[in-house]
N, C-alpha and C positions, 0 to 999 in steps of 0.2 A: 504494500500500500504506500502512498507517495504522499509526504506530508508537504502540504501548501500554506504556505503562509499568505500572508496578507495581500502582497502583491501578487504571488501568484491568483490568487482567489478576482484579485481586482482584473487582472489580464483575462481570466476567465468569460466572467461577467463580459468584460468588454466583446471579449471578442463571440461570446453569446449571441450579444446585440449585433456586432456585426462582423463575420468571419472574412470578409474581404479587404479589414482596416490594411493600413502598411503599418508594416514594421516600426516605419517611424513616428507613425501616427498613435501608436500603441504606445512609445516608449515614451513618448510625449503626455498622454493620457497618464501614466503612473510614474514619469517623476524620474525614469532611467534612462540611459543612453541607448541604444538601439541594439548591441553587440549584446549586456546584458538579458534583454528583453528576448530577445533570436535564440538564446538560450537556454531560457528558462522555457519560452514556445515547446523547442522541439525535446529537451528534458522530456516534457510534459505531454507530448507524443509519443516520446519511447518509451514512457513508463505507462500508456495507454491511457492520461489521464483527460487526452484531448485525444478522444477515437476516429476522427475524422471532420470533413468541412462539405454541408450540401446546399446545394441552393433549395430553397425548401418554393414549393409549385402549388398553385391554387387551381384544387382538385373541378371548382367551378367551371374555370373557364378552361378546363383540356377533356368538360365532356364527364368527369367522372359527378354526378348529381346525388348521387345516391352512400348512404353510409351506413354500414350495418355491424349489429356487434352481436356475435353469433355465440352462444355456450354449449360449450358439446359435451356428451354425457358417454365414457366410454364402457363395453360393454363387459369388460374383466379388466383389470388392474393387475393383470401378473406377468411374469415373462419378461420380455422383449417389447409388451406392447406399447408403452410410452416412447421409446427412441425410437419403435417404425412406424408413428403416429407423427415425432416429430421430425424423421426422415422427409416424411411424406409431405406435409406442410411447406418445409422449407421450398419445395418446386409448385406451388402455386403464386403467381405473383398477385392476383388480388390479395392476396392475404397481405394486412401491412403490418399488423402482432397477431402473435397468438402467446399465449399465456398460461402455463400451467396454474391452478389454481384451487384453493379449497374451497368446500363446498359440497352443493349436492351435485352441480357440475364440474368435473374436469378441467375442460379447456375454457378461455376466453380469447375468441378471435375478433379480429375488427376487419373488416373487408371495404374497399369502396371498387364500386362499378356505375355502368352508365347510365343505370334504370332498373327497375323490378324486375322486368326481363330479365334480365342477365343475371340478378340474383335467384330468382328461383332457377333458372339453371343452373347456376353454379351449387346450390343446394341442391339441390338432386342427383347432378352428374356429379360433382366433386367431395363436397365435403362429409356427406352422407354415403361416400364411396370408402371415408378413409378407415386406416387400420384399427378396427376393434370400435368403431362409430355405432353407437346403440340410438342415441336421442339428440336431437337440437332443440334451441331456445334462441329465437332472431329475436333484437331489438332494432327496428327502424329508427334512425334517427331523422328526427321534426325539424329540430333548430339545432346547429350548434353553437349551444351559447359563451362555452371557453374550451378556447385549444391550443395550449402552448407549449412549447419544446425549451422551454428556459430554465435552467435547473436554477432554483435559490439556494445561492451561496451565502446566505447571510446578509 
């Protein structure tokens, strides 16, 4: 585990808000020279504590209208069946988590696609296909009223 201080924590945040700052515009923000800062970044990458940079896409306007959050009920719990459940998962790309979880359900998946259509096919051909799949429980989502990728640091 990678212990972060203060600044690290602040370079965090910062670049939380926005992953395409420069360097120097970073180093500027918390008060270091630039050499430092380029440092402590890529530290903090190889110690996985910064796992990656994505431009985050509004699911609206590429079409994708529809959000679903799916609970799946599996139909034994022993074996192998959990990692070829989650074998199986990882090659569906609507899926965008799934979640092992407690409960009277198993899994929690969140899926988005283009319309109803496509969801109840994909419930039928796919996920009610997967390894040891007894029961589902869709939540359509209405509105979404908060959805943020921003971890608080404090």
């Amino acid at each position: 585990m990678h212990a972060c201080d203060k600044i690290d924590l602040k370079i965090l945040t910062l670049l939380q808000k926005n992953a395409r700052i420069t360097m120097t515009e970073l180093a500027e923000s918390v008060g270091l020279s630039t050499t430092p800062v380029t440092e402590r970044v890529r530290r903090m990458e190889r110690d996985g504590v910064i796992s990656g940079y994505h431009a985050r896409l509004n699911p609206q306007a590429l079409g994708q209208h529809l959000l679903v959050f799916v609970e799946i009920k599996l139909r034994s719990k022993s074996g192998n069946i959990f990692e070829d459940f989650r074998r199986e998962v990882m090659h569906i790309p609507q899926i965008m988590e799934c979640h092992l979880v407690s409960g009277e359900y198993d899994y929690l998946i969140k899926v988005r696609l283009p319309n109803m259509n496509a969801y109840r096919d994909m419930l039928g051909s796919i996920l009610l296909q997967l390894p040891a799949a007894a029961e589902s429980r869709s939540y359509v989502v209405m509105e979404e009223v908060k959805e943020d990728f921003f971890l608080n640091l404090g």
